[in-house]
Each structure stands twice: as structure tokens, then as C-alpha cells.
RODO-2510 file (C-alpha; in nm, 4 decimals, decimal comma):
residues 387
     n   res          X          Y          Z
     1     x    13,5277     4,7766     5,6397
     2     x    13,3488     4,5795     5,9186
     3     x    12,9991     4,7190     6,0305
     4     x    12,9109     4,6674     6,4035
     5     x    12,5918     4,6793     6,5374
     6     x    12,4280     4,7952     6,8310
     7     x    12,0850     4,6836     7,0190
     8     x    12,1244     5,0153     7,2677
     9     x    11,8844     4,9470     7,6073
    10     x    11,8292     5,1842     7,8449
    11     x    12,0642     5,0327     8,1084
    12     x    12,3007     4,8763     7,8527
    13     x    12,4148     4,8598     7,4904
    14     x    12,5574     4,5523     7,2828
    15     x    12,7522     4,5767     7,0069
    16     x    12,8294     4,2877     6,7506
    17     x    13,1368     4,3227     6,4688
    18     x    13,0227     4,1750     6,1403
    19     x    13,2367     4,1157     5,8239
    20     x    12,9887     4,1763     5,5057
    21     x    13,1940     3,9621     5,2917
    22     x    13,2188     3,6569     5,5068
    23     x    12,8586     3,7375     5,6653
    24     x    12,9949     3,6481     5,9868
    25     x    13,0362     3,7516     6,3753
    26     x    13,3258     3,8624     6,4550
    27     x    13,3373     3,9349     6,8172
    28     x    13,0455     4,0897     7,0916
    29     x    13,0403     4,2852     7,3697
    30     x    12,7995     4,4551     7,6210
    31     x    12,9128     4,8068     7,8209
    32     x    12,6932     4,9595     8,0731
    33     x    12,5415     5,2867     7,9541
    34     x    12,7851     5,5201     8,0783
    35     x    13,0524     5,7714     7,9801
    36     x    13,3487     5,5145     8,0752
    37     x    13,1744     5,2368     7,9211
    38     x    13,1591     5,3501     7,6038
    39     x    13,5221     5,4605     7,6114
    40     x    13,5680     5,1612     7,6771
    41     x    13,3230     5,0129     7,3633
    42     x    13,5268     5,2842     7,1622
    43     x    13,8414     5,1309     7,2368
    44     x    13,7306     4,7632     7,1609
    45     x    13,5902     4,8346     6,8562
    46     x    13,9033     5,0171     6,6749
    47     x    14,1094     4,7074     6,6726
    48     x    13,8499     4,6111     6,3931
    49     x    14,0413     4,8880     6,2134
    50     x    13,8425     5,1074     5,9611
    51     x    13,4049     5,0678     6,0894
    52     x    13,0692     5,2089     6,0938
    53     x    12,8586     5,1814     6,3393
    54     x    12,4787     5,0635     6,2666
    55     x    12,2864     5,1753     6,6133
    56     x    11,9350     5,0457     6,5756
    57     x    11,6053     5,3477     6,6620
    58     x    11,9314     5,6055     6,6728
    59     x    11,6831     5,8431     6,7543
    60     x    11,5289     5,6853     7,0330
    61     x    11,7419     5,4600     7,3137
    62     x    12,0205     5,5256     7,1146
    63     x    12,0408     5,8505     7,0311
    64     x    12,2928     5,9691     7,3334
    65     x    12,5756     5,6631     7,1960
    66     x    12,4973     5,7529     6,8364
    67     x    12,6035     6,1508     6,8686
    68     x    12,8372     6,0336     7,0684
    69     x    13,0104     5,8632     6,8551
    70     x    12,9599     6,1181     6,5992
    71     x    13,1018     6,3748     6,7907
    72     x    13,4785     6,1465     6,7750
    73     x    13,4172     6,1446     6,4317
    74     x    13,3013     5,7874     6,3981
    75     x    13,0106     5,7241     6,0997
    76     x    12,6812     5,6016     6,2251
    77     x    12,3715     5,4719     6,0398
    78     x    12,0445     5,4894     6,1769
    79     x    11,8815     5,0924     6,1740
    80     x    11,4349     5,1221     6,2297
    81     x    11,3426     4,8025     6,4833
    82     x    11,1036     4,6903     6,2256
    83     x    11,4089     4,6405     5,9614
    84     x    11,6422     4,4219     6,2782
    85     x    11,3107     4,2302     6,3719
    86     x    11,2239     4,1211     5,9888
    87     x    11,6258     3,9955     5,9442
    88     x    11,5850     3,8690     6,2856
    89     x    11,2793     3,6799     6,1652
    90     x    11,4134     3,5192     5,8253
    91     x    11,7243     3,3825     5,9533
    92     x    11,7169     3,2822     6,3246
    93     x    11,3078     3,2097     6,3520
    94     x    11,1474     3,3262     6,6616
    95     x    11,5171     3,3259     6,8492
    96     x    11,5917     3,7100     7,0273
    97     x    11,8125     3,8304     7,2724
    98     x    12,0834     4,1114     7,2470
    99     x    12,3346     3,9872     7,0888
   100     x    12,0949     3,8748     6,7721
   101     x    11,9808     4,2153     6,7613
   102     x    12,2866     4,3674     6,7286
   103     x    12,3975     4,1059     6,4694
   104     x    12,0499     4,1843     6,2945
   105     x    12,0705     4,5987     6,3000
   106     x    12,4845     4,4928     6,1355
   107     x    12,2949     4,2727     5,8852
   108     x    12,0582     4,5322     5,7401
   109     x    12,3579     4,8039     5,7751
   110     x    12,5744     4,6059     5,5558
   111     x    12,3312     4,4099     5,3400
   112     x    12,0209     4,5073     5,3135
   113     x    12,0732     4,8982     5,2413
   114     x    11,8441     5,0166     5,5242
   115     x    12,0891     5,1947     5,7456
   116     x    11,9722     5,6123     5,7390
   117     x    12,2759     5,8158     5,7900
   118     x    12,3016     5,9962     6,0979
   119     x    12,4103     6,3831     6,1036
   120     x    12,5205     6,5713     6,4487
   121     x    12,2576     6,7468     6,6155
   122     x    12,1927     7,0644     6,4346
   123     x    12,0015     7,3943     6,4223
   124     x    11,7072     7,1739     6,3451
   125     x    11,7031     6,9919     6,6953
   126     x    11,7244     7,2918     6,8852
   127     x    11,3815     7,4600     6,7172
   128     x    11,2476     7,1295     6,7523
   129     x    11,2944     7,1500     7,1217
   130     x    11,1541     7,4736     7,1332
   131     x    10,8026     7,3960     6,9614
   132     x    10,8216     7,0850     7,1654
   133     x    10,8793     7,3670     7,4772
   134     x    10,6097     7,5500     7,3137
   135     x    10,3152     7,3307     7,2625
   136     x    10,3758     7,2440     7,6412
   137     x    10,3586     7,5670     7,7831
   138     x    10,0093     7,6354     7,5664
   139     x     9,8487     7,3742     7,6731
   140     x     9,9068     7,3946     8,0247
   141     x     9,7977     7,7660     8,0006
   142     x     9,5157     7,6409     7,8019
   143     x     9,4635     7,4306     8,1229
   144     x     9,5145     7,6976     8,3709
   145     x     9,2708     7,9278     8,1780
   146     x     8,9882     7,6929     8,2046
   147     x     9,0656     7,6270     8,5735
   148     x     9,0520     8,0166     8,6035
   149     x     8,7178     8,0314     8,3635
   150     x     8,5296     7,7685     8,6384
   151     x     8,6577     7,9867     8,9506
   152     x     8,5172     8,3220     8,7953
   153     x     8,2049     8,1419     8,6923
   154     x     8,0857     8,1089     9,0882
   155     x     8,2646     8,4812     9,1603
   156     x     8,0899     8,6225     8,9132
   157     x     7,7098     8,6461     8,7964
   158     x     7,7893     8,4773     8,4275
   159     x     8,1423     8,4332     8,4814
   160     x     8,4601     8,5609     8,2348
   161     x     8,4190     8,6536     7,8921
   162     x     8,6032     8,3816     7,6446
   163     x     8,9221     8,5780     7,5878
   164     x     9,0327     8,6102     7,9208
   165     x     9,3606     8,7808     7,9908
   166     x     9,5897     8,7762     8,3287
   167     x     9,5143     9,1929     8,3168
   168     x     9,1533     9,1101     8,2498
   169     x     9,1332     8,8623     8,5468
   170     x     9,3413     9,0469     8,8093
   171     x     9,1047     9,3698     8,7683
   172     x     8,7708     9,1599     8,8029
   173     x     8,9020     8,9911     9,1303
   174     x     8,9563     9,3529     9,2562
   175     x     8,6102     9,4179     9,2551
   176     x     8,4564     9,0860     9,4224
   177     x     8,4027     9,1326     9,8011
   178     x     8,3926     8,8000     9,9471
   179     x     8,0922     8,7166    10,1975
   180     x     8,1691     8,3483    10,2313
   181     x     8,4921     8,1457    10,3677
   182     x     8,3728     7,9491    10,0056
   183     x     8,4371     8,2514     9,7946
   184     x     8,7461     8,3774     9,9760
   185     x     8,9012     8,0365     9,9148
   186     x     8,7766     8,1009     9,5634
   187     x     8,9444     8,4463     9,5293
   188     x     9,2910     8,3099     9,7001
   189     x     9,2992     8,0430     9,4053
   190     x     9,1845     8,2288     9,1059
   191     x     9,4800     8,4780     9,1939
   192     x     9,7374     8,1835     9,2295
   193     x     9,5833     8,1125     8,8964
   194     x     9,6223     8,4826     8,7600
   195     x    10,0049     8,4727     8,8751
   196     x    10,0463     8,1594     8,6900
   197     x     9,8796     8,2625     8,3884
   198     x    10,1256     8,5741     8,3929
   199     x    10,4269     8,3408     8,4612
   200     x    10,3259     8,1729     8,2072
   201     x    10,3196     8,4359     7,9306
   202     x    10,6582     8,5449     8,0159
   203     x    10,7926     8,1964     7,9359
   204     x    10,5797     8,1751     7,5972
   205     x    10,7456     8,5365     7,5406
   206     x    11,0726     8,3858     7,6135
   207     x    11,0579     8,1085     7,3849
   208     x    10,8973     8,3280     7,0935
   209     x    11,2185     8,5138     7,1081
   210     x    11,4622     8,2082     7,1454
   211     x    11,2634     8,0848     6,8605
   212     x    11,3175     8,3905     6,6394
   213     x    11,7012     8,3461     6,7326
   214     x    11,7575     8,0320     6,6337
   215     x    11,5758     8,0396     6,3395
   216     x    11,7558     8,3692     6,1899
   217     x    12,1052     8,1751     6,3439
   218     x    12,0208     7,8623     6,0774
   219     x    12,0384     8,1133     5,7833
   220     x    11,6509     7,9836     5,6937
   221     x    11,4318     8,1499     5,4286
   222     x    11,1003     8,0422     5,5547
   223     x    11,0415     8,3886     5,7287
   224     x    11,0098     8,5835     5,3654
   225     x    10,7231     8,3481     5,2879
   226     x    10,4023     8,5050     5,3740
   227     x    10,1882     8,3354     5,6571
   228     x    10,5545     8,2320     5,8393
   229     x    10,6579     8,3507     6,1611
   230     x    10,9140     8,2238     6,3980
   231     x    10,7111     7,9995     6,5929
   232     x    10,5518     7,7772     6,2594
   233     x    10,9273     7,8120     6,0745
   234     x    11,0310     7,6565     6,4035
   235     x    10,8243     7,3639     6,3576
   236     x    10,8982     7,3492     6,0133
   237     x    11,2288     7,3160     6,0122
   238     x    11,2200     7,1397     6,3894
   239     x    11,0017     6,8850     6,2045
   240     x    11,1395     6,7952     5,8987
   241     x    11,5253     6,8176     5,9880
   242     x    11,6917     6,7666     5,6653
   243     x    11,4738     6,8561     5,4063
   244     x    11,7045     6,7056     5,0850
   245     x    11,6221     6,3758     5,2963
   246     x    11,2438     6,3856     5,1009
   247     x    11,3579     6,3133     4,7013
   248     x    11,0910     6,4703     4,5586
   249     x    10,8095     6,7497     4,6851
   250     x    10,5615     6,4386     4,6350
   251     x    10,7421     6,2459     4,9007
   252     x    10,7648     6,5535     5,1176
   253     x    10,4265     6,6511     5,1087
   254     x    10,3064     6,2415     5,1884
   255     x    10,5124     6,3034     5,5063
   256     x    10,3343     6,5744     5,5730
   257     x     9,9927     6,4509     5,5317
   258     x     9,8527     6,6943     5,2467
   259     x     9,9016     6,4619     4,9642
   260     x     9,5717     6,3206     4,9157
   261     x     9,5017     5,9662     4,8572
   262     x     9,4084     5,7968     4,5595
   263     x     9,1086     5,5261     4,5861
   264     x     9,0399     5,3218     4,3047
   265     x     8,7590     5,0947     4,2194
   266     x     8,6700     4,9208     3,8692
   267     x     8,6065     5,2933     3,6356
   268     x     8,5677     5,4919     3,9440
   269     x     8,9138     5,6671     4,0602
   270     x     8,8867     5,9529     4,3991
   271     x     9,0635     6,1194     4,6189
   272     x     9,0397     6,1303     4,9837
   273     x     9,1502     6,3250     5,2747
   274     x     9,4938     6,1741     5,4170
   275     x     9,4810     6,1100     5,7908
   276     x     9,8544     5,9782     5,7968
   277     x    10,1992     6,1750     5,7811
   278     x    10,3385     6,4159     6,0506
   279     x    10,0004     6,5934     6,1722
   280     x    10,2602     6,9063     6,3573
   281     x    10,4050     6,9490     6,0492
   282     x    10,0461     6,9675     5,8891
   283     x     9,9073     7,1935     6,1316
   284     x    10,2008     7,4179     6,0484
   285     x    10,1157     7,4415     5,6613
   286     x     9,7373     7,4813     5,7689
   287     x     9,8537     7,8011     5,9896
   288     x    10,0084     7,9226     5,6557
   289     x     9,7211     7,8694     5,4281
   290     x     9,4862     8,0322     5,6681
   291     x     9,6919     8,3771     5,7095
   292     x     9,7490     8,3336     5,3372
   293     x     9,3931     8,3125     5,2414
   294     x     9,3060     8,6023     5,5056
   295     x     9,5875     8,8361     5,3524
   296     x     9,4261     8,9807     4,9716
   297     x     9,6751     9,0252     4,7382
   298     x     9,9181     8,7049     4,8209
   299     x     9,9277     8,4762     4,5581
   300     x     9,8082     8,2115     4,8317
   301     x     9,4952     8,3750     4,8121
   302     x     9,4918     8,4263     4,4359
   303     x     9,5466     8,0548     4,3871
   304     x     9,2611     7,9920     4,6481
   305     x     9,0239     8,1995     4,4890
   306     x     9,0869     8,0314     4,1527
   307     x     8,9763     7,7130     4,2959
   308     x     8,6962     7,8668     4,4450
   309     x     8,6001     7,9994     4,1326
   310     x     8,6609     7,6193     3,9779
   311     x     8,3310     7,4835     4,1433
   312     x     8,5867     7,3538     4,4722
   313     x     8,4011     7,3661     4,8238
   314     x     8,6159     7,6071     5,0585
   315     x     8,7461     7,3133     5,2616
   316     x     8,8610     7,1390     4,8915
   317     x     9,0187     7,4845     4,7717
   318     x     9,2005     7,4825     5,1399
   319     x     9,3598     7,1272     5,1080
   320     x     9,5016     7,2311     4,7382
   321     x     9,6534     7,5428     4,8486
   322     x     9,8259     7,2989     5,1624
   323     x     9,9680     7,1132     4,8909
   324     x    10,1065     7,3605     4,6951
   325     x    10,2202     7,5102     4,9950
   326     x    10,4292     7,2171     5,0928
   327     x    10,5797     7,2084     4,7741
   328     x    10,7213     7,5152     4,8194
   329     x    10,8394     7,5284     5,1260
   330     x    10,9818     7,2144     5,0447
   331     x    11,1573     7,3801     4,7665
   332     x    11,2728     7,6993     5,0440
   333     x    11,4630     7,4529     5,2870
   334     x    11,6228     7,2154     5,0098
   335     x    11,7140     7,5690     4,8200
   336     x    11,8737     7,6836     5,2123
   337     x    12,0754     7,3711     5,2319
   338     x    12,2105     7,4131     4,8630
   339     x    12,3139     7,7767     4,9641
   340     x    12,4781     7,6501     5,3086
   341     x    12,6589     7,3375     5,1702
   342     x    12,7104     7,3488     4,8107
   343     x    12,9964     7,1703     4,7868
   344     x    12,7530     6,8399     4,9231
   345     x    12,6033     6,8401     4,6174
   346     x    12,2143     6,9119     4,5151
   347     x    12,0403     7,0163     4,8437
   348     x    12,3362     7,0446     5,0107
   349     x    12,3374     6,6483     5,0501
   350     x    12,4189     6,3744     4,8600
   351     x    12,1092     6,1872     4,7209
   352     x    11,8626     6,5157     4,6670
   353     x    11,6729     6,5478     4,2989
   354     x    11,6020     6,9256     4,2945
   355     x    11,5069     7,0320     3,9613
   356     x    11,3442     7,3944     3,9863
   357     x    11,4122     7,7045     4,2088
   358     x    11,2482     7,8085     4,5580
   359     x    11,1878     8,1691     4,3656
   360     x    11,0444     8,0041     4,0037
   361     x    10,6936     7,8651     3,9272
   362     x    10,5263     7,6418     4,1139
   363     x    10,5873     7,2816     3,8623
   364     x    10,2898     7,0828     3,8332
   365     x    10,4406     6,7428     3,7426
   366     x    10,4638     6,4601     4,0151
   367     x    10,2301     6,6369     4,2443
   368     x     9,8746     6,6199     4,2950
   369     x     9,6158     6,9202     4,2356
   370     x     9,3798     6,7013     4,3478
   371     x     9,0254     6,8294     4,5314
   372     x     8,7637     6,5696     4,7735
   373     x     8,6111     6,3713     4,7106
   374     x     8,6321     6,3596     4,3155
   375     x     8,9248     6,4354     4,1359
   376     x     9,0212     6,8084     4,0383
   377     x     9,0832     6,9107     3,6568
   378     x     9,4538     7,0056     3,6267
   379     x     9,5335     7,3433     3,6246
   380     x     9,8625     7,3607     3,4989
   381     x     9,8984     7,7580     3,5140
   382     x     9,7575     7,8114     3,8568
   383     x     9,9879     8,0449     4,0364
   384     x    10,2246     7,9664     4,2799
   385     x    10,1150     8,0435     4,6812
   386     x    10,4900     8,2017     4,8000
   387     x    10,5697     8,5616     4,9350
***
């Protein structure tokens, strides 16, 4: 099997055959990036006979050739820049142009083990899109609110309360009488305002309900945990994609920025807040411990309380029940692809360690219980924060 790889641009795409045994080149070419030029990329590289494709960032520049490549049933590997540039580096020195890179994102394919394999476009990028749609439209309301807030505040003696509403708005500006060509421009704006405001709730309304769809469509079982609603099991599953990719809970809660981290110095070990990972995909688990820890009876807010109750600070209890919390919906999603696929083996992919149930215990081992900024004693019976 020959690997070929491809340095995609956003004009135009290389592509360079290599042959892992013999470690060499065995051909090149560059297409334009268009429909007909990659038919025609298609057809020069089956004469190589049986191939996989190695498209360096394929979910970046090269995302459109890589699913559609996928979608004629060709296998594609995913190649990071940083992997090319380092094989780049070590054998040709400071040397770089297309053809190099292409040869480079091959290399790593073939040799170095880097290559991520690369699924078609699921369930998971269309609720991705749609908290991507989401967080747009709120903060440009945010911004249209505030626009409206400074407009009221010279209409009105003291201006809008804080939770201002299109209804709200729209009935104020009904009673101001104008005495100035000043505040009649003022009034003509802060109703163009109100109308977009309006507009805009009908979109967010929109996309709540698209979100709901498409997250009851992908069979998910994030909805029956307590604190989840269609908009944060949209950017769950929008944000992680595959969740069998993570091997362990540990390595899905690192991604997701609530593993703390470990600082160690001579005798003196501690744990500090983690600033890294996906910080979406945090503020999604944060939305869940909140509503968990406002909602008496949940065993989120049993297992907060027991913190509490071992000397932690409220913001210390809050980052343990995050990480138990992304435990377990790591355990949900992994448990939903299982279900889906289960003929792909553990987690409904090849690869996946899954060693206890989305419904059983919360397991202790490999993940951290631990509080900031000293260390937390382990609690192995704590109760598990699900439904």
C-alpha cells in the first residue's frame, strides 16, 4: 500500500506518492482546488493501486478534499503541521516548498504513526455548527442590548432596568414624547434596535429547536443527565466529536480543562487550576455543575455538599464536582457509541479502553479528586454526580 500525501492550500493542493518500504517518491502532482481537479487528482492517484491518503490540518485547508475523498470511499488520515514541519526539519534542514510538505505529511502517515483517522462528517458537526450559530447570535444580541441600554439611558431619567426585554423596551418607547430632533433620532434607533432584538430571539428560538432535533436524531443520552439541555448537549457532543477518541476519562477531562495540575517542588506536591484544554467544552460542564448544585436532591449536589462539608472552599468543591462530571459524561457518549456501533468494538471504535458503565459508580482510579491549592484527601465512596 503506497501512502500519498497532501500539503492542501487554499488555491491549490499537492499530492506526493510514497512507498513505506523503499522510503521513496514516487511521483507528484499539483491540481487547482476545484471539483474537476480533484477528479482529476482521483484519477492519477489510483494507478498507484491500493492507497491512503495522509492530508495534512484535515480539518482546516483541507477539510473540503479530505471528505471528499471520504465520501468515494477512499481512507484518509488526518497529519497536524507541527508533525510535517518536525520530519520536514530532521531530514531536509531548513528546505520547504509544496512538494516537501506533501512528502513530509506521507512520511509521518506511513512511518511515524501520527496520521488521526478521519470519519465523514457526522451528527457531531452539525451541533457543532449550531453552538457555533449560537454563541454568534448571543453575542451580537448581547451587543445590540447594550446599544439599546445607552439609547434608553438619555430617553429616560435613569435609563432601562438590567434585564431588558424587546416587550419591555417597545412599551417604554411608547411613552417618551420627543421634544428634540436629538431624541426623535434617539427614539427612531432604539426601535430599529427593539426590532432587531426581536429578530433576533426568533433566530435563537430557531436554533434551540434545531438543536433539540439534532441532538434527539444522534440517539445521545446526555439529555437524562440532570443540568443538560439541548443547547450544552450540543456543545458537548459538537465539541468533543468522537468521544472513544479520549482512552481514558483522565485524558478526556485534560481536554477539557478540569483536570487539575500537579506542581511539584522538593516535599511540597499541589494542585492548581488548569487554564489549558477546550475552554467551550469547560464552560459546558460548569453550566452543569451550577444547575446541579442549585437542584437539592441530585447527587451533583450531594457530592458537592460532601466536599463542602470536607473543609473545601465553594470554588474548590465546584472544580471537583467538574471533574467528576466529565468523567461521566465521558462515560454517557463512549456508552452511546457502544450502543450505536457495537460491532466496532469498545466505544463503538477501535482503540477505546472502557472499563465501567455510564449507569454504575463513579470509579475513582486514574482520576484526580483533587481540591486548590493543596491536595484533597481521597474519597473513594463519594457519590457519583449523574441523573
Amino acid at each position: 500500500m503506497v501512502v500519498i500525501g497532501v500539503d492542501p492550500h487554499k488555491s491549490s493542493h499537492t499530492a506526493a506518492v510514497l512507498e513505506p518500504g523503499a522510503h521513496t517518491t514516487l511521483g507528484t502532482v499539483r491540481v487547482e482546488a476545484a471539483l474537476p481537479e480533484y477528479r482529476r487528482l482521483l484519477v492519477w492517484a489510483r494507478r498507484f493501486g491500493e492507497r491512503r491518503w495522509a492530508v495534512e490540518n484535515a480539518w482546516g485547508l483541507g477539510r473540503h478534499l479530505a471528505q471528499w475523498l471520504i465520501a468515494r470511499g477512499e481512507t484518509v488520515v488526518d497529519v497536524p503541521p507541527t508533525a510535517t514541519a518536525r520530519v520536514r526539519q530532521l531530514s531536509r534542514g531548513r528546505r520547504k516548498n509544496d512538494a516537501l510538505d506533501a512528502a513530509a505529511a506521507a512520511s509521518v502517515a506511513a512511518l511515524q504513526g501520527d496520521g488521526i483517522p478521519v470519519a465523514a462528517e457526522g451528527s457531531s458537526t452539525v451541533l457543532g455548527m449550531l453552538d457555533e450559530r449560537r454563541s454568534n447570535l448571543t453575542r451580537q444580541r448581547t451587543r445590540t442590548v447594550n446599544q439599546l441600554h445607552a439609547l434608553l439611558r438619555d430617553l429616560l431619567p435613569g435609563g432601562a432596568p438590567a434585564e431588558l426585554t424587546a416587550e419591555r423596551a417597545a412599551g417604554m418607547l411608547a411613552g417618551i414624547r420627543p421634544a428634540s430632533p436629538a431624541e426623535r433620532a434617539r427614539k427612531d434607533l432604539a426601535r430599529d434596535l427593539v426590532d432587531d432584538i426581536r429578530a433576533l430571539d426568533t433566530r435563537l428560538k430557531t436554533n434551540r429547536k434545531r438543536m433539540q432535533d439534532a441532538v434527539a436524531e444522534s440517539g445521545s443520552s446526555l439529555p437524562g443527565v440532570a443540568g443538560v439541555g439541548p443547547a450544552v448537549a450540543a456543545r458537548l457532543l459538537g465539541r468533543t466529536g468522537r468521544a472513544s477518541r479520549f482512552p481514558t476519562a483522565a485524558a478526556f477531562a485534560v481536554h477539557a480543562g478540569t483536570a487539575p495540575i500537579e506542581i511539584a517542588s522538593a516535599d511540597r506536591t499541589r494542585h492548581r487550576l488548569s487554564r489549558q484544554g477546550d475552554r467551550r467544552l469547560n464552560n459546558a460542564l460548569h453550566t452543569i455543575a451550577l444547575t446541579q448544585v442549585r437542584m437539592p436532591g441530585t447527587r451533583g449536589r450531594v457530592y458537592y455538599d460532601t466536599k463542602i462539608a470536607e473543609g473545601k472552599t465553594r470554588k474548590e468543591a465546584m472544580r471537583c464536582l467538574k471533574r467528576r462530571l466529565a468523567d461521566h459524561v465521558w462515560r454517557v457518549m463512549t456508552a452511546d457509541e457502544r450502543q450505536q456501533a457495537p460491532a466496532a468494538g469498545p466505544g463503538g471504535h477501535t482503540g477505546a479502553t472502557l472499563t465501567s458503565s455510564a449507569t454504575g459508580p463513579t470509579p475513582t482510579t486514574g482520576s484526580s479528586d483533587k481540591s486548590l491549592p493543596e491536595p484533597a484527601n481521597h474519597n473513594p465512596t463519594a457519590p457519583n454526580p449523574t441523573t
